[in-house]
C-alpha positions in Angstrom: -83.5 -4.8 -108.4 -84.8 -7.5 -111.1 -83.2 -10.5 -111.9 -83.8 -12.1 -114.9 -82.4 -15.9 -115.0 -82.6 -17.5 -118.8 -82.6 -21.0 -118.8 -82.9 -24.3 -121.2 -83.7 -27.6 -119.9 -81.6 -29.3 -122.4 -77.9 -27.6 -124.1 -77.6 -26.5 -127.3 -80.8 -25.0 -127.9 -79.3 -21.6 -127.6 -79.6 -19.9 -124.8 -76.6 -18.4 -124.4 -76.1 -16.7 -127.9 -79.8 -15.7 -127.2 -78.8 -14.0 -123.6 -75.4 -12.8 -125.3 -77.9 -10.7 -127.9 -80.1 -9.7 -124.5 -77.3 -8.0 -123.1 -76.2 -5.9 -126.2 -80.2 -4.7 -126.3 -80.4 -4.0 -122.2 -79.4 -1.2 -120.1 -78.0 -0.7 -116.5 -77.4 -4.2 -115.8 -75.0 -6.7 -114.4 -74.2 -9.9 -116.5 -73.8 -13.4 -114.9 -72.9 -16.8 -116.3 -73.9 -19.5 -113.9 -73.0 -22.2 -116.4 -70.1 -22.6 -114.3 -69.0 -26.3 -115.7 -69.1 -25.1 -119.2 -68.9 -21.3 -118.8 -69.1 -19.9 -122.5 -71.3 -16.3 -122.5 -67.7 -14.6 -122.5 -66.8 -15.5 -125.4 -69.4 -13.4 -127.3 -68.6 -10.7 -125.1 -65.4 -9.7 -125.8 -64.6 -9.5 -122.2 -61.6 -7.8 -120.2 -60.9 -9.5 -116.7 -60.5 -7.2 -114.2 -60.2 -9.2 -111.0 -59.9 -13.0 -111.0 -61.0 -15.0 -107.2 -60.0 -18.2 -105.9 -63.5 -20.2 -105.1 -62.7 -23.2 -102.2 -65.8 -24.9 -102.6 -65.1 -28.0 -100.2 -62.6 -30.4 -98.9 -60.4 -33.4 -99.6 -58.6 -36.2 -97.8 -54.6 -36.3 -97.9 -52.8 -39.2 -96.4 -49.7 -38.5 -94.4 -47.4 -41.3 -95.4 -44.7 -40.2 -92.3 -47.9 -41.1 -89.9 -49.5 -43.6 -92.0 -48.4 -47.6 -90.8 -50.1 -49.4 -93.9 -53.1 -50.3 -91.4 -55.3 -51.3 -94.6 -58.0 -50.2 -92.8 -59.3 -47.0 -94.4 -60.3 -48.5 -97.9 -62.8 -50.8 -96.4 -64.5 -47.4 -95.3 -64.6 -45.1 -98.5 -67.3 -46.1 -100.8 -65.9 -44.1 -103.9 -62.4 -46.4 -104.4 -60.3 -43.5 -103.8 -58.5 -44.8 -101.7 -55.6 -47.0 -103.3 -52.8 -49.2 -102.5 -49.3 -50.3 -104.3 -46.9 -52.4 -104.2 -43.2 -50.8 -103.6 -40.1 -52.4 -104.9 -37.2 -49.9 -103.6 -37.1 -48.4 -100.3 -37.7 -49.1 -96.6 -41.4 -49.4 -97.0 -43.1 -52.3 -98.8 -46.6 -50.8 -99.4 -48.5 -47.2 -99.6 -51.7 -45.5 -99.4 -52.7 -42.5 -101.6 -55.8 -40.9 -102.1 -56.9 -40.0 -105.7 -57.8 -36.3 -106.2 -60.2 -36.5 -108.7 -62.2 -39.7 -107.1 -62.4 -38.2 -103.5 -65.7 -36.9 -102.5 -64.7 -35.0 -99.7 -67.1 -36.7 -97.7 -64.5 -37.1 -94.6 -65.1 -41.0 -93.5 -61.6 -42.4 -93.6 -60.4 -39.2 -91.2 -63.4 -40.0 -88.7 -61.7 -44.1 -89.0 -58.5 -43.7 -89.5 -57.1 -44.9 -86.2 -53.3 -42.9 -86.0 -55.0 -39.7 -87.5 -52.6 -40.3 -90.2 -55.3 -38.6 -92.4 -55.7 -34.5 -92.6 -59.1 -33.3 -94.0 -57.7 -29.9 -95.8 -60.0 -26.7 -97.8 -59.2 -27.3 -101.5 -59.5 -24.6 -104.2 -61.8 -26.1 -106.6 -61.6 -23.4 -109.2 -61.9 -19.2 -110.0 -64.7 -16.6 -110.3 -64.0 -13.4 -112.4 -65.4 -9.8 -112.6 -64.7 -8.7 -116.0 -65.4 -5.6 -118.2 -67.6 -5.8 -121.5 -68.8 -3.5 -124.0 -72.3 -3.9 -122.7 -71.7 -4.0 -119.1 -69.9 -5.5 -116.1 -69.7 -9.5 -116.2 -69.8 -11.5 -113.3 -67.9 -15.7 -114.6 -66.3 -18.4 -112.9 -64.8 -21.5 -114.0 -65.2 -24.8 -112.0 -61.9 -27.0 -111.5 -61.6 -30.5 -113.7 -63.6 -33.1 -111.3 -64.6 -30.4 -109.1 -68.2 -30.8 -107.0 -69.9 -28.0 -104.9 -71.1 -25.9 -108.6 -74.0 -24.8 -107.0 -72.5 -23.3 -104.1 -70.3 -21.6 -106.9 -73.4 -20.5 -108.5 -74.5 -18.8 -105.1 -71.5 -17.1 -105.2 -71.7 -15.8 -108.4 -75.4 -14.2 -108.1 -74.2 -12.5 -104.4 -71.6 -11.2 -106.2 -73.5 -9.7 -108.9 -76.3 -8.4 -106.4 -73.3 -6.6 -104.7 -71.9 -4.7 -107.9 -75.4 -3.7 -109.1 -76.2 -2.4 -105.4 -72.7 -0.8 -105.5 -73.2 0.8 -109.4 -77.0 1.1 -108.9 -77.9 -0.8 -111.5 -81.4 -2.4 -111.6 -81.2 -5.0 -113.5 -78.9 -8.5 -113.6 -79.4 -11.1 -116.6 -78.5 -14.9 -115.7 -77.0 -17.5 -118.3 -77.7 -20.3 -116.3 -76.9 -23.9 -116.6 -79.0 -26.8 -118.9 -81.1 -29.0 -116.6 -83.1 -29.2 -113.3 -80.5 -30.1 -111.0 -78.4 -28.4 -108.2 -76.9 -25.4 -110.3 -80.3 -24.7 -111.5 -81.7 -24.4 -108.2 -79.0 -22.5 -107.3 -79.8 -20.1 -110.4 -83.1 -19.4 -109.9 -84.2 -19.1 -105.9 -85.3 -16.0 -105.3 -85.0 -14.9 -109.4 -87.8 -12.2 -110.4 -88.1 -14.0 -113.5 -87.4 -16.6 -115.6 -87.2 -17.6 -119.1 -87.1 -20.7 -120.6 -85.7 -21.2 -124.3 -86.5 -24.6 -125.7 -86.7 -25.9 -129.1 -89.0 -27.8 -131.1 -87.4 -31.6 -130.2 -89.3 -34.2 -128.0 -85.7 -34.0 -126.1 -85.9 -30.2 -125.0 -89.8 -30.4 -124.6 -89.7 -32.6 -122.3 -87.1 -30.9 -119.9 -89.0 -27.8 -120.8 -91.4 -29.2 -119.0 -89.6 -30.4 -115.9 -87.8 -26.7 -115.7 -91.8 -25.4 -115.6 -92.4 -27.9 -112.7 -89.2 -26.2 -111.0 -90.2 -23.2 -111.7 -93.6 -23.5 -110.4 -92.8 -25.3 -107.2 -90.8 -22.2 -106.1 -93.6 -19.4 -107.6 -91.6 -17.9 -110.5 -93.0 -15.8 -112.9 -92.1 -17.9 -116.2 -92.3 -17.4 -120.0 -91.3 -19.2 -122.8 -88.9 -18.5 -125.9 -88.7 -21.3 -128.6 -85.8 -21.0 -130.5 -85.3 -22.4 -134.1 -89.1 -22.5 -134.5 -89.4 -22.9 -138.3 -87.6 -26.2 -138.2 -90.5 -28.7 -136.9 -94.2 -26.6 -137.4 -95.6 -29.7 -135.3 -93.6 -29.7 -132.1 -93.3 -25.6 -132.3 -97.5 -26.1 -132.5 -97.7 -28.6 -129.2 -95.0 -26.4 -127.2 -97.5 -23.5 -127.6 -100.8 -25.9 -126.9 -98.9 -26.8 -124.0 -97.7 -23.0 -123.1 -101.5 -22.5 -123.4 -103.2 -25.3 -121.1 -100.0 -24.2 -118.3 -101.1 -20.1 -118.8 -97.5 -19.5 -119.5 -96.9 -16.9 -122.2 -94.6 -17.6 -125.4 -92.3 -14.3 -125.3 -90.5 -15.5 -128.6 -90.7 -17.6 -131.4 -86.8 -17.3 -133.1 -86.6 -18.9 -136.5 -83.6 -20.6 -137.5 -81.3 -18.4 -139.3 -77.4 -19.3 -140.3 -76.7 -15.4 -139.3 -76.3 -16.8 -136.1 -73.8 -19.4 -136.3 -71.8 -16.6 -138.7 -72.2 -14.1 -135.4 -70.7 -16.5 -133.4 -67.5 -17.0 -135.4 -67.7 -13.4 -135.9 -67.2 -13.3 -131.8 -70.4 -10.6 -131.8 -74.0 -11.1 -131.0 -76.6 -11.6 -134.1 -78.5 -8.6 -132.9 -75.6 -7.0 -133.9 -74.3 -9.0 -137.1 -77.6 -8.8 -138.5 -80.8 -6.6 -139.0 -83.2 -9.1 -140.7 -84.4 -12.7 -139.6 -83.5 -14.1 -135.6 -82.1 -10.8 -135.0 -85.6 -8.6 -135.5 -87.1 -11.8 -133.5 -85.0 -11.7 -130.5 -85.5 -7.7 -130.5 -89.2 -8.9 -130.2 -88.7 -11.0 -127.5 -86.7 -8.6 -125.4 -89.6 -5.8 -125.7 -92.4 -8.5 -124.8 -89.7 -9.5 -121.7 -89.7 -5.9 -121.0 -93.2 -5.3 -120.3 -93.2 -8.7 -118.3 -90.3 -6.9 -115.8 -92.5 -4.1 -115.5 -95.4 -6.4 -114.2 
């Protein structure tokens, strides 16, 4: 089994129409969106949910006000001001502590301090994952909570779920959308990937992080390649991306020209591979033929 993680350093350089147009040209595969804060690959898809998951990806602290005697004590110890205090005008009480939902870190200090155990330290359901139906194969999407933390363990979650369907349908092959940048989803996206692909775009911006995903991808022995995406629209940069591509012994699998097909596919709801016969979509049928033979390696 192959897994094939596409990734971009920066958003917008379009890596998830490009893996959108992947999946309508592969076979026998499962489909994964790891870009679970901004989750956005089934949209092209035309997707059917089949079953939707609860995902409890950590904890948060809840004061019990019956227990709770106004001590003052646990703000001192919570370093994210989540903790917070009012004034009350009716009632038997004169003061309250609450905690703030979306500014607790889960972290679990004020339950260790709070000296009546006034505060309980409960699982929280910090979004859902789905396994949905598509015209070009099963599709394995989540989507994170508002405020939520703990994305990378969602991200796990996601890519055992989708080995577990492709062992169980024996399919060979499962295609990542993962998220922009180097941090912990990314990690989480590629570990253990067979390959990955980076698309990036001819702006200092997304050659730099280009260039930090390679680092990442390096320090864990990936095999990488390169796709640059709207390559027409500065010769220069597309020119030092491949000098650099070069000097790292990293192959360019694509060079994608800028074509408005692609922002009528995705208005269209369809992949340009699809939409169109000429222009991005005879590139991107290029790249997926060099990315074929670099599977088979």
């Amino acid at each position: 089994m192959t897994e094939l993680v596409i990734v971009s350093g920066k958003g917008g350089t379009g890596k998830t129409s490009l893996v959108g147009s992947l999946a309508a040209l592969s076979r026998d595969k499962v489909l994964v969106d790891c870009d679970v804060d901004a989750a956005d690959l089934h949209l092209i898809l035309k997707n059917k949910i089949q079953k939707t998951s609860e995902f409890t990806g950590g904890k948060q602290a809840f004061i019990v006000e019956e227990d709770c005697t106004n001590c003052g004590l646990c703000p001192e110890y919570c370093r994210f001001d989540a903790i917070k205090h009012e004034e009350l005008t009716t009632g038997a009480e004169k003061e309250r502590y609450w905690i703030d939902k979306h500014a607790c870190d889960g972290c679990g200090v004020c339950v260790r301090h709070c000296p009546e155990n006034a505060i309980a330290f409960k699982e929280v359901i910090s979004g859902e994952w789905y396994l949905s139906d598509t015209p070009y194969g099963p599709l394995v999407h989540a989507r994170l909570g508002f405020a939520q933390a703990n994305s990378g363990k969602l991200v796990s979650l996601l890519r055992q779920q989708a080995r577990l369907l492709a062992d169980k349908r024996g399919l060979d092959l499962i295609i990542v959308d993962g998220p922009p940048g180097i941090g912990c989803p990314v990690i989480a996206s590629i570990t253990g990937a067979g390959y990955i692909l980076i698309v990036t775009e001819p702006s200092m911006s997304a050659m730099h992080d280009m260039e930090r995903l390679l680092q990442l991808t390096k320090h864990f022995r990936i095999p990488t390649g390169i796709c640059i995406n709207k390559s027409d629209i500065n010769p220069v940069l597309t020119s030092q991306i491949e000098e650099f591509a070069k000097n790292e012994k990293v192959r360019i699998l694509g060079r994608i020209p800028y074509d408005p097909s692609v922002t009528a596919a995705q208005l269209e709801g369809a992949t340009v591979v699809e939409y169109d016969v000429n222009g991005a979509s005879e590139s991107v049928k290029l790249l997926w033929s060099n990315l074929t033979e670099e599977l088979k390696e």
